[in-house]
N, C-alpha and C positions, 0 to 999 in steps of 0.2 A: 504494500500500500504506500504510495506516496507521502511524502512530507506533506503536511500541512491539512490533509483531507482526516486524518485521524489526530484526533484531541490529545493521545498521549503522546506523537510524535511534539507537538509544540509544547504540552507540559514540560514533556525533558529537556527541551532546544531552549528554553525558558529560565529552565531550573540550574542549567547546565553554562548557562552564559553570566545569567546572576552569579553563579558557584566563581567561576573563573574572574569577574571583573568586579562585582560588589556591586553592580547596578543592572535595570531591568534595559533590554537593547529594545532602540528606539525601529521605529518603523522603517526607515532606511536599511537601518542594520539585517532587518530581518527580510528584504526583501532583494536585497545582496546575497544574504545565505539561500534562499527561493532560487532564486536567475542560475546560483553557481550549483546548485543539485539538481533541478528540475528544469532549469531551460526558462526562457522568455514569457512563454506562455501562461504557467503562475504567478509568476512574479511579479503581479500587478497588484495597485491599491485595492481595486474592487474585487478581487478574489481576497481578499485578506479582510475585507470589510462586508462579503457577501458571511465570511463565517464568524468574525466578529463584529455584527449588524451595532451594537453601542458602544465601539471602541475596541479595537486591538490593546493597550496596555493595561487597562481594567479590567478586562474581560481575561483575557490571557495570566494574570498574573491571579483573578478569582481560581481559577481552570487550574492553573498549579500549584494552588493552596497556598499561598503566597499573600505578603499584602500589599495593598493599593500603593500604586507608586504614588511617590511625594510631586513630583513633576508630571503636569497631563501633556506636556509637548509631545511625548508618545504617540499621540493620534493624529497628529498633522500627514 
């Protein structure tokens, strides 16, 4: 199953980025890791916004039990 279509691949990608740098990766960041595993075709805002319909960084960081980031620039 591809990245990003199944909720536990982005929990880990999540969990696992926070793990390494201390902060949650911004939309950019995650759409760089998309394009470099999956190709052009995911890697856009509206496939990342079709599956986080109220925000990629709140919703994403709910989804990995995690909490709310202090920063909402996340969703730009």
């Amino acid at each position: 199953m591809p990245f990003g279509s199944d909720p536990i691949d982005w929990n880990y990608f999540v969990r696992e980025y926070f793990e390494e740098r201390e902060f949650i990766p911004e939309l950019r960041t995650l759409l760089k890791t998309l394009r470099e595993r999956h190709g052009k075709d995911t890697a856009t805002r509206k496939y990342v916004y079709d599956l986080f319909p109220y925000g990629y960084g709140q919703q994403a960081c709910k989804i990995a039990g995690m909490r709310k980031p202090l920063k909402l620039l996340l969703d730009l």
